[in-house]
C-alpha positions as CSV (number, residue, x, y, z in Angstrom):
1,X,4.3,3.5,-14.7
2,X,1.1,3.2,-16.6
3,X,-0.9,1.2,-13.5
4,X,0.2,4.8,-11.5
5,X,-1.3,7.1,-14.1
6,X,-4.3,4.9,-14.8
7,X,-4.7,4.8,-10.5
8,X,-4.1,8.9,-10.5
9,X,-6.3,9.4,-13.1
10,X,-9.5,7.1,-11.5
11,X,-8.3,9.6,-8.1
12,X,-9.3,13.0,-10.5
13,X,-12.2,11.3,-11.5
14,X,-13.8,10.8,-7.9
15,X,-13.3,14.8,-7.1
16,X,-14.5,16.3,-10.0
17,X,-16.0,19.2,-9.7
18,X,-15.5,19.6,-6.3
19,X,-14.5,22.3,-4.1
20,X,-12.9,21.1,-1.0
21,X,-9.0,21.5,-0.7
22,X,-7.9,18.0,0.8
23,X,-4.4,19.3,0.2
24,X,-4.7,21.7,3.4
25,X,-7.2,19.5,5.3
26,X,-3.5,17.3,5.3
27,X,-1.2,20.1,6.2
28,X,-3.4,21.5,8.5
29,X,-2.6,18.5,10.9
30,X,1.2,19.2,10.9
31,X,2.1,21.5,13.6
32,X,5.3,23.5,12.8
33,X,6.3,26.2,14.6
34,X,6.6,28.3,10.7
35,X,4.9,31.2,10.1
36,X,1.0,30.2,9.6
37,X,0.4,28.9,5.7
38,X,3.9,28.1,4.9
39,X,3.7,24.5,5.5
40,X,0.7,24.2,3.6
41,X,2.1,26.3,0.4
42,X,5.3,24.3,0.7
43,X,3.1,20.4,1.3
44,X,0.8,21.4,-1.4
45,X,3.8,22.2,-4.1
46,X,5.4,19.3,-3.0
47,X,2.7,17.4,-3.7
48,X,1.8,18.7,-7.4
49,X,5.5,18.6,-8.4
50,X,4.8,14.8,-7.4
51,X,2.3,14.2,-9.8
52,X,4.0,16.8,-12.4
53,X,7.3,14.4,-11.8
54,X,5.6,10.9,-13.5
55,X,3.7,12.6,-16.3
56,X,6.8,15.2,-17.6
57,X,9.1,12.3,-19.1
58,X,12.9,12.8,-19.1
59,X,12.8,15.7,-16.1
60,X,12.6,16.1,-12.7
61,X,9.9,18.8,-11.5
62,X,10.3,17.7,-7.6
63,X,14.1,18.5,-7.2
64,X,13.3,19.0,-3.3
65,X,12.9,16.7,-0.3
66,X,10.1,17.7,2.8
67,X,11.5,16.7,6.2
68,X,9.7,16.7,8.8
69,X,11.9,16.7,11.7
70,X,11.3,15.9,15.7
71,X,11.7,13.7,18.5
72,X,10.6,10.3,19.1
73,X,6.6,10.1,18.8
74,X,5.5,12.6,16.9
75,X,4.1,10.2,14.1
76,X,6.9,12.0,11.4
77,X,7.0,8.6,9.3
78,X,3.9,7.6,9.8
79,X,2.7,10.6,7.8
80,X,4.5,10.4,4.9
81,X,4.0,6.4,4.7
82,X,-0.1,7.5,4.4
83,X,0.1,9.5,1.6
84,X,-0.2,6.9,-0.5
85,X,-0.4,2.7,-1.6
86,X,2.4,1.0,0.3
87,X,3.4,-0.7,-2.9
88,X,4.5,2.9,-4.0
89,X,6.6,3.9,-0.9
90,X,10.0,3.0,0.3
91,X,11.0,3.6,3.8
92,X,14.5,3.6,4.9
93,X,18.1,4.4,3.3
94,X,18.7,4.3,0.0
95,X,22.6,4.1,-1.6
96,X,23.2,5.5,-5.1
97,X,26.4,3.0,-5.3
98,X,23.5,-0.2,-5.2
99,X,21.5,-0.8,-8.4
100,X,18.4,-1.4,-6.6
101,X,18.9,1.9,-5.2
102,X,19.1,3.7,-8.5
103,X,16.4,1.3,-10.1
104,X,14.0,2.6,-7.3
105,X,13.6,6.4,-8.9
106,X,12.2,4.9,-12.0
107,X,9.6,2.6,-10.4
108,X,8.7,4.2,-6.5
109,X,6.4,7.1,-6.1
110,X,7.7,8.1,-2.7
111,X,10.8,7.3,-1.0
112,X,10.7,8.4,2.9
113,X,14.5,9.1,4.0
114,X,13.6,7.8,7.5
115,X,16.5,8.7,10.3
116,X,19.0,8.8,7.3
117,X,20.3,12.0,7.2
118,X,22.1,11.6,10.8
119,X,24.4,8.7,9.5
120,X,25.8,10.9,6.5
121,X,28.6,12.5,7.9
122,X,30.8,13.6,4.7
123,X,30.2,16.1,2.6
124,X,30.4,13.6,-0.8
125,X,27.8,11.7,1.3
126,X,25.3,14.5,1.2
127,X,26.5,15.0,-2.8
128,X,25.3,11.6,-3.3
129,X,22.2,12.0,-1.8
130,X,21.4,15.6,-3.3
131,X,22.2,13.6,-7.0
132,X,19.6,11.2,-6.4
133,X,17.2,14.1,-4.9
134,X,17.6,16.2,-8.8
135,X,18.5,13.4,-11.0
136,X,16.2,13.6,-13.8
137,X,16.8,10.1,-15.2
138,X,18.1,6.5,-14.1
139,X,20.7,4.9,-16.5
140,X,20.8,0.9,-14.9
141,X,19.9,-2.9,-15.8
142,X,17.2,-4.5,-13.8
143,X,18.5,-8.3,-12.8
144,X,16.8,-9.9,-16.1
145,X,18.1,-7.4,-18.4
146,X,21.5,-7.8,-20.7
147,X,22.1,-4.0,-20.7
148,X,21.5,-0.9,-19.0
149,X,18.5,1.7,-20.3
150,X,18.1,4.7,-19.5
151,X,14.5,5.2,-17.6
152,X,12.6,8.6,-16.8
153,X,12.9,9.5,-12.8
154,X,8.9,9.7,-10.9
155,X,10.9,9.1,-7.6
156,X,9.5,11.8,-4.9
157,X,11.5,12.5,-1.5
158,X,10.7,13.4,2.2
159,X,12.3,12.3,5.1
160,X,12.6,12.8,8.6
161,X,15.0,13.4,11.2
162,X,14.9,14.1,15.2
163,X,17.4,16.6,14.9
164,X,17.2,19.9,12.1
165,X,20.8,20.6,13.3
166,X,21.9,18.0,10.8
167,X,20.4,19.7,7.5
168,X,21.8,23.2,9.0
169,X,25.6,22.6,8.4
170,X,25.6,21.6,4.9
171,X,26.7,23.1,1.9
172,X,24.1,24.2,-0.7
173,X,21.4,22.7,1.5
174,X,18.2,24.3,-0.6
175,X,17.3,20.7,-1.6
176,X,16.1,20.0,1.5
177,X,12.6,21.3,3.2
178,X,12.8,20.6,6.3
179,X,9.7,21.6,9.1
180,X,9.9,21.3,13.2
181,X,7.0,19.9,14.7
182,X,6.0,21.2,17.4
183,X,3.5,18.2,18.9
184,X,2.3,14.8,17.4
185,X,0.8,14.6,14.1
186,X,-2.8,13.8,14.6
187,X,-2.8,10.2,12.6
188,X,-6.2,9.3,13.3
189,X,-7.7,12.7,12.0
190,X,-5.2,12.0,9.0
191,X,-6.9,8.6,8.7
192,X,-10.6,10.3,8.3
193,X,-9.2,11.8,5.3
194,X,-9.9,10.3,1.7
195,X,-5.9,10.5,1.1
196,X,-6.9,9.5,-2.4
197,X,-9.2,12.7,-3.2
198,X,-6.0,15.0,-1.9
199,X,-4.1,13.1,-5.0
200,X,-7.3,13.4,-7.1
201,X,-7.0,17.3,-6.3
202,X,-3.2,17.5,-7.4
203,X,-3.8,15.8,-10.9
204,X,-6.3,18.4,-11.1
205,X,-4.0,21.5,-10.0
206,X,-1.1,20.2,-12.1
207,X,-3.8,20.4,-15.2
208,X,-4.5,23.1,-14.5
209,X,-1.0,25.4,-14.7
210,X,-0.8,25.3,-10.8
211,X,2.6,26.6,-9.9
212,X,4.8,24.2,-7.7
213,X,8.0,25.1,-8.3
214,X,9.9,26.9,-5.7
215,X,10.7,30.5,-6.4
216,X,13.7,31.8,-4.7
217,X,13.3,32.9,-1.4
218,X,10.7,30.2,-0.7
């Protein structure tokens, strides 16, 4: 995705130099009821192991998904889907058994699992899922293609969910991140925010040995 790293790279470009952390000014509009700073330390991992996942070919360095999870309202989706370009995002379910599926880890920046996780109610279903959340690369044929290729994975997850019961009763569950809200996510404050600055921040982090992988305990 060289349009991606050329867009990234023109992001690091407008912030260098500068000092201000648009990572936390974005988590600091998500209200959880976790202890103070863990959303932000777990957002702003999240987020550098996104930018870490489409230049480190042939791995996955985001093997986790962020869910936000609430009732009706609190602007869960609408979050995530400001993060970045919609022609980078995918909203809604995806299915590991449909090629378009697959072929959507090797060409979409951010796939938002929106309401999906209440509709998987066997435990190979949540296998499935959890493959596509650490696969490192795509094997598959796009429609003009005679053959399948193998393609390097830059797919990053979050979803949502009104309920966190559902991410509690499954086995091996560490994949998932998930955060209660605790009141609306203040979208127009998130709207003020040069959302492309915060990304400009992250190339910057990730070039500069931050650590965003998830140590154990965390």
């Amino acid at each position: 995705m060289e349009a991606l790293k050329k867009l990234l790279k023109e992001f690091s470009e407008e912030v260098a130099g500068e000092t201000r952390d648009y990572i936390e000014e974005v988590s600091k509009l998500v209200p959880t009821n976790s202890a103070p700073g863990v959303f932000d330390q777990m957002f702003k991992k999240w987020v550098v192991a996104s930018i870490a996942n489409l230049y480190e070919t042939g791995k996955n360095t985001n093997p986790n998904c962020l869910v936000l999870c609430g009732g009706q309202g609190m602007n869960k989706t609408s979050f995530f889907t400001s993060l970045f370009s919609p022609e980078y995002i995918f909203i809604g379910h995806i299915d590991l058994k449909n090629k378009d599926s697959m072929m959507m880890l090797s060409d979409t920046f951010i796939i938002v699992l929106d309401e999906q996780f209440s509709i998987l109610d066997k435990e190979k279903d949540w296998e499935s899922l959890k493959s596509a959340i650490t696969m490192p690369r795509v094997k598959a044929r796009w429609h003009y293609e005679k053959s399948s290729k193998v393609y390097s994975r830059i797919a990053n997850f979050c979803g949502t969910t009104n309920r966190i019961e559902v991410l509690k009763g499954i086995t091996n569950n560490r994949r998932f991140v998930p955060f209660q809200l605790t009141e609306p996510i203040d979208i127009n404050s998130l709207e003020q925010i040069a959302i492309r600055k915060m990304w400009g921040q992250a190339y910057h982090l990730y070039q500069s040995g931050f650590e965003y992988k998830l140590r154990n305990g965390e």
